[in-house]
C-alpha positions as CSV (number, residue, x, y, z in Angstrom):
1,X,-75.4,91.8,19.0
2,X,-75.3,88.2,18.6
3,X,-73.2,86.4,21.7
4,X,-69.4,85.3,21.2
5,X,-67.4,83.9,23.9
6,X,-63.9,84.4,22.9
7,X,-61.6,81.4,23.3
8,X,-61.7,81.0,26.9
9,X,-63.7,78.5,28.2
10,X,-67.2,78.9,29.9
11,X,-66.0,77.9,33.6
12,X,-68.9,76.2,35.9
13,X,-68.8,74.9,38.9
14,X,-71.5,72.8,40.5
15,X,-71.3,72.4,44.4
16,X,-72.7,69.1,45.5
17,X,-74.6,69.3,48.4
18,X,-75.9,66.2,49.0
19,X,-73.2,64.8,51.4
20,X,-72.5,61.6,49.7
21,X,-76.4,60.8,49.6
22,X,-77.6,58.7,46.6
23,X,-80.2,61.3,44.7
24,X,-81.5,62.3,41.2
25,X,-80.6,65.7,41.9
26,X,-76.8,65.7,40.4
27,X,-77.7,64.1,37.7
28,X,-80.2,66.6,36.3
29,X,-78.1,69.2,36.8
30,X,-75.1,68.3,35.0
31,X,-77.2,67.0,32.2
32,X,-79.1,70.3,32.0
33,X,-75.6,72.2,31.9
34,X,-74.4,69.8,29.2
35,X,-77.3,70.0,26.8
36,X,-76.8,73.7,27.1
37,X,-73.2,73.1,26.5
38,X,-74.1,71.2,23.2
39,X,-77.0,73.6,22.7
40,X,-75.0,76.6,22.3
41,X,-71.8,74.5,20.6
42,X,-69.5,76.2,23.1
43,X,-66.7,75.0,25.5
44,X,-67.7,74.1,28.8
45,X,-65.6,73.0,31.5
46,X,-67.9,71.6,34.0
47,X,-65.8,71.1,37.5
48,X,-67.7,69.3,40.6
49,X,-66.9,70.2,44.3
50,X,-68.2,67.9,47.2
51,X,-69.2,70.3,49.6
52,X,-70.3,68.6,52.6
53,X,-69.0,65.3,52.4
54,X,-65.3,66.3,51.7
55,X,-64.8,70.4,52.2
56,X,-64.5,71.3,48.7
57,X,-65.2,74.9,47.9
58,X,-64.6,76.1,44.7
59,X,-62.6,79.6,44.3
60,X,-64.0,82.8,42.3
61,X,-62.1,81.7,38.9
62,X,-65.1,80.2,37.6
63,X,-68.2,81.8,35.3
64,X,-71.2,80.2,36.9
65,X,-72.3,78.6,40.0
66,X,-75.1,76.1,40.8
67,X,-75.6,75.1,44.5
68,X,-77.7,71.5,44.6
69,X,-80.3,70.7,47.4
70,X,-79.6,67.8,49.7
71,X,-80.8,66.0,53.1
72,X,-80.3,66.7,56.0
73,X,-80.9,70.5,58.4
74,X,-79.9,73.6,56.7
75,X,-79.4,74.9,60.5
76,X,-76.3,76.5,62.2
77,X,-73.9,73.4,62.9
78,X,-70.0,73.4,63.0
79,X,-69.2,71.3,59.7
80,X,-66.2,72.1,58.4
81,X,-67.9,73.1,55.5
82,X,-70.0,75.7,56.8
83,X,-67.7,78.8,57.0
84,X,-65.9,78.7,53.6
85,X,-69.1,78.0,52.2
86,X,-70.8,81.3,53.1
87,X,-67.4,82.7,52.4
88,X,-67.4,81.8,48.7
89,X,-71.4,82.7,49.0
90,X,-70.0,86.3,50.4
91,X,-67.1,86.6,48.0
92,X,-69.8,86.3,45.1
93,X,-71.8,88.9,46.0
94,X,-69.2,91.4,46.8
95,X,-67.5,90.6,43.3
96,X,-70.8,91.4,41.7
97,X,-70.6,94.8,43.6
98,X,-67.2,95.3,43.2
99,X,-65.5,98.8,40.9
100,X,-64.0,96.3,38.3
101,X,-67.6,94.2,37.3
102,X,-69.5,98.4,37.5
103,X,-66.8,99.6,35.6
104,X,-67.2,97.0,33.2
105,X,-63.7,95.5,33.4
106,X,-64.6,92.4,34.9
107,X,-67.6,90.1,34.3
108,X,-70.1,89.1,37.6
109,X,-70.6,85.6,38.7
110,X,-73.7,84.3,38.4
111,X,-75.6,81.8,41.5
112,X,-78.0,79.4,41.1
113,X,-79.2,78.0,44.4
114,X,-81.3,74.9,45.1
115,X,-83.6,73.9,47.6
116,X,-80.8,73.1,50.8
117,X,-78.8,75.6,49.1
118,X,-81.4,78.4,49.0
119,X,-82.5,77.2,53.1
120,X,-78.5,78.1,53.8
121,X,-78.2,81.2,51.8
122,X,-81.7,82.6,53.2
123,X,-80.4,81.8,56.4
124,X,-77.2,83.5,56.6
125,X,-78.5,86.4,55.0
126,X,-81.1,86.4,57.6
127,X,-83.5,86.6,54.8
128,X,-86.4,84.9,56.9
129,X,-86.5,81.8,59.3
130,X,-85.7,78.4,58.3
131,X,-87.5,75.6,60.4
132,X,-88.5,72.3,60.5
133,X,-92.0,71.1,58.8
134,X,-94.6,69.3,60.8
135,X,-94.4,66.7,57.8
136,X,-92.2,66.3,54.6
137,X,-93.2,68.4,51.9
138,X,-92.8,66.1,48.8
139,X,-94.7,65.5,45.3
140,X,-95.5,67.7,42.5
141,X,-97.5,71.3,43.6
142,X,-98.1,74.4,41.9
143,X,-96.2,77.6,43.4
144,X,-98.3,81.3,43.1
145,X,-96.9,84.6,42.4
146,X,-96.3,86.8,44.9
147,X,-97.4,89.9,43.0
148,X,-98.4,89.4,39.0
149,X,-97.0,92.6,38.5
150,X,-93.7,91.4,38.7
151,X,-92.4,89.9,35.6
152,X,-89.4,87.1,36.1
153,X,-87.0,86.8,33.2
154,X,-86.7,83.2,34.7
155,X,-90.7,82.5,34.4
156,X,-91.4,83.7,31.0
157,X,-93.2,80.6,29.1
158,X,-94.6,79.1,32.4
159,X,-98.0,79.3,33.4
160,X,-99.5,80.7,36.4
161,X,-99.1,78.9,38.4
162,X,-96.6,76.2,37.2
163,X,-95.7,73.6,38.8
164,X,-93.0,72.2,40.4
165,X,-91.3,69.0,42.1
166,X,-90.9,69.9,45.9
167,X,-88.8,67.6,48.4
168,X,-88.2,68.9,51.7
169,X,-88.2,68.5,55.7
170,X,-87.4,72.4,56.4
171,X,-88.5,75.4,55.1
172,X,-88.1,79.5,54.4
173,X,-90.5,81.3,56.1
174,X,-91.4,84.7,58.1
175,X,-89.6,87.3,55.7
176,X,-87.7,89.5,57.4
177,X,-89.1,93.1,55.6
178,X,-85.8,95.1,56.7
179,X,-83.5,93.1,55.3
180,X,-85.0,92.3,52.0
181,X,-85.6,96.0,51.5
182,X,-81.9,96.4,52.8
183,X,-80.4,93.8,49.9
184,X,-83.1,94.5,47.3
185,X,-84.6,91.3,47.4
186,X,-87.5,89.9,45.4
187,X,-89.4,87.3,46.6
188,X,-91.5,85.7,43.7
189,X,-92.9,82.7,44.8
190,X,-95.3,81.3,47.6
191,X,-96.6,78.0,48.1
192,X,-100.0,77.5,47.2
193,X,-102.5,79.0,49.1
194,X,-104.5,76.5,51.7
195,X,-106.8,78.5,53.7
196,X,-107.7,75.6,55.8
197,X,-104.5,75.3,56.9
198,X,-103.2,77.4,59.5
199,X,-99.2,77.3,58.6
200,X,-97.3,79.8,57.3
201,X,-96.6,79.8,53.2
202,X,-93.1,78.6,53.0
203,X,-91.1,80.8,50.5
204,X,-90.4,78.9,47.4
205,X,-88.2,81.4,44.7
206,X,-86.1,84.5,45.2
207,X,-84.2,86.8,43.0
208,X,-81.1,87.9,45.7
209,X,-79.7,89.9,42.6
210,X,-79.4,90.4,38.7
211,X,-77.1,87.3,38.6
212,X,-78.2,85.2,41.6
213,X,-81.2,83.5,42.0
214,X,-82.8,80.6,44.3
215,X,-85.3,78.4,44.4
216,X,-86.9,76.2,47.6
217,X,-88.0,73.5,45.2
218,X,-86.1,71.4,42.9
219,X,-86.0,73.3,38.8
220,X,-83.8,70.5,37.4
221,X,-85.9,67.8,39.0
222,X,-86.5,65.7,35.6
223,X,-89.9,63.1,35.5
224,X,-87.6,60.2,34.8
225,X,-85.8,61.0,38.3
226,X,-89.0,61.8,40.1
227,X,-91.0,58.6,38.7
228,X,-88.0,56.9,40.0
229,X,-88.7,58.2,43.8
230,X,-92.4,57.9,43.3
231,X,-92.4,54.4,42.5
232,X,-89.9,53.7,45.3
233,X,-91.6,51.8,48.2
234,X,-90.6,54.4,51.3
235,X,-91.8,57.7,49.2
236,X,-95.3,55.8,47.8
237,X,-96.2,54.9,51.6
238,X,-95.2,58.3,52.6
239,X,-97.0,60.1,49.4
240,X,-100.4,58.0,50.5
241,X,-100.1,58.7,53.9
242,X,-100.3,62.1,53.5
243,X,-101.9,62.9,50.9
244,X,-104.1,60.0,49.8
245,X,-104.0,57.3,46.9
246,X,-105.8,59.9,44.7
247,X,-103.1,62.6,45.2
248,X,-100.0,60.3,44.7
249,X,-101.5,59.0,41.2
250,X,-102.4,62.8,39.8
251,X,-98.5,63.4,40.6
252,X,-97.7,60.1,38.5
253,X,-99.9,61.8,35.5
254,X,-99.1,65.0,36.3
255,X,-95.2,63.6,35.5
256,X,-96.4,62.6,31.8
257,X,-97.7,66.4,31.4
258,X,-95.8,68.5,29.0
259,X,-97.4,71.4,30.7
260,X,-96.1,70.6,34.2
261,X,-92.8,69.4,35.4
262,X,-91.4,69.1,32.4
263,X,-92.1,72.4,31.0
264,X,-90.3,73.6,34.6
265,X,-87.4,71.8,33.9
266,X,-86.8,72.8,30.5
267,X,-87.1,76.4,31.3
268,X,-85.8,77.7,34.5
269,X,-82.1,76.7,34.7
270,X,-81.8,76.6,31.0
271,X,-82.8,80.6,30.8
272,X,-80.4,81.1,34.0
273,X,-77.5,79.4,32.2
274,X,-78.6,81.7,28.7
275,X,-78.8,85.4,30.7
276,X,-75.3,84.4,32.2
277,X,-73.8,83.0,28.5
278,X,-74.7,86.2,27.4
279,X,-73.8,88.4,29.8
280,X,-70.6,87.2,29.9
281,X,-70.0,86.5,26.8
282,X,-71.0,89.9,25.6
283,X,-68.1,91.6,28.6
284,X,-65.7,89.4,27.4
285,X,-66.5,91.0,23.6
286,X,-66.4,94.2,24.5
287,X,-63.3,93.5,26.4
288,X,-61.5,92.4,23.4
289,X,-62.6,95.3,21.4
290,X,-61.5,98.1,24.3
């Protein structure tokens, strides 16, 4: 059945994590909800909410929610910001459980967490441990499948692995078993395998549930945006330092790849924001039709 919103506007909200810190990652996002928004020829209203920076936590009237990354530790603190937060994260997932979206009268709300976002939902589900790096993870690096098996509506037209644009000081590691079995979580993704480094494999993609989904690394990260930071003088010194003159210019071609970050990008949130059109779109049908 083809998918019809009825006249009610598709309701996003985008949280804006990044605490009043100059970054690409806003940018992508909203221009990857608005070429859906043209894509699909539907009405969106798009509504931003500065998390950190001012308190602003948006209620459960709307459709679809995207978390952003940002600086800064994803660990315990008393920001103002921090308990309404979860409590929106909480009120999202109980909505999805509740009698009214089973019985379907209501329609769920669907999550998309980035990077900062996914550290502080991980977290507070006590998913696994979040901690500090040794050294900032950032540049372009493929992520590996947990278990092939396990097909991702998400991942369908990447390649294995596909790569990704990674920027971060802190990390998801040490699953906890219990609880993942407890709230039915999948865990997809892993960084890539170094065997000659004894670290743990931070965690880099989650499905928490049919409508909400995470990501450690950055899926609307666009190359125009990441060019940008590479070419910037305090990411190329710390690019080089780390991982050598070699490494930094295979992520400046690797930008220019179809195949790579560009493929990632046009992919991942663009299917997220599809399954949730039509998921909603189709409740809303059969709404009207009861």
């Amino acid at each position: 059945m083809q998918n019809i919103l009825t006249e009610k506007p598709l309701k996003i909200a985008v949280l804006d994590m990044y605490d009043n810190v100059a970054g690409e990652g806003m940018r992508c996002i909203i221009n990857l909800v608005n070429e859906f928004r043209v894509q699909k020829n539907i009405e969106v209203n798009t509504e931003v909410f500065n998390v950190r920076a001012n308190t602003e936590i948006p209620n459960l009237e709307h459709d679809i929610y995207i978390s952003s990354g940002g600086p800064g530790s994803p660990l315990p603190s008393d920001e103002a910001w921090e308990k309404p937060y979860f409590a929106l994260i909480d009120s999202i997932f109980a909505h999805n459980k509740s009698e009214e979206v089973l019985n379907g009268e209501s329609s769920p709300k669907f999550l998309f967490l980035i990077c900062h976002s996914f550290q502080l939902v991980a977290r507070h589900l006590e998913i696994g441990k979040v901690t500090k790096r040794k050294s900032t993870s950032f540049g372009v690096f493929p992520v590996n499948p947990i278990d092939k098996t396990i097909k991702e509506a998400l991942f369908e037209g990447l390649p294995e692995p596909f790569y990704v644009v990674d920027s971060r000081d802190y990390q998801l590691v040490s699953p906890n078993l219990k609880i993942i079995k407890e709230l039915e979580v999948q865990i997809l993704r892993m960084e890539k395998e170094r065997p000659h480094v004894n670290l743990e494999r931070a965690i880099m993609a989650i499905r928490f549930s049919n409508e909400v989904f995470g990501t450690q690394f950055h899926p609307e990260a666009d190359a125009q945006g990441m060019l940008k930071l590479l070419m910037s003088d305090e990411k190329k010194k710390a690019v080089i330092k780390t991982h050598g003159i070699e490494k930094y210019n295979d992520m400046i071609a690797k930008l220019d790849d179809p195949d790579k970050i560009m493929l990632t990008e046009s992919i991942i949130i663009p299917k997220f924001l599809e399954k949730a059109y039509s998921t909603i779109s189709q409740k809303e049908l059969f709404g009207e039709m009861a």
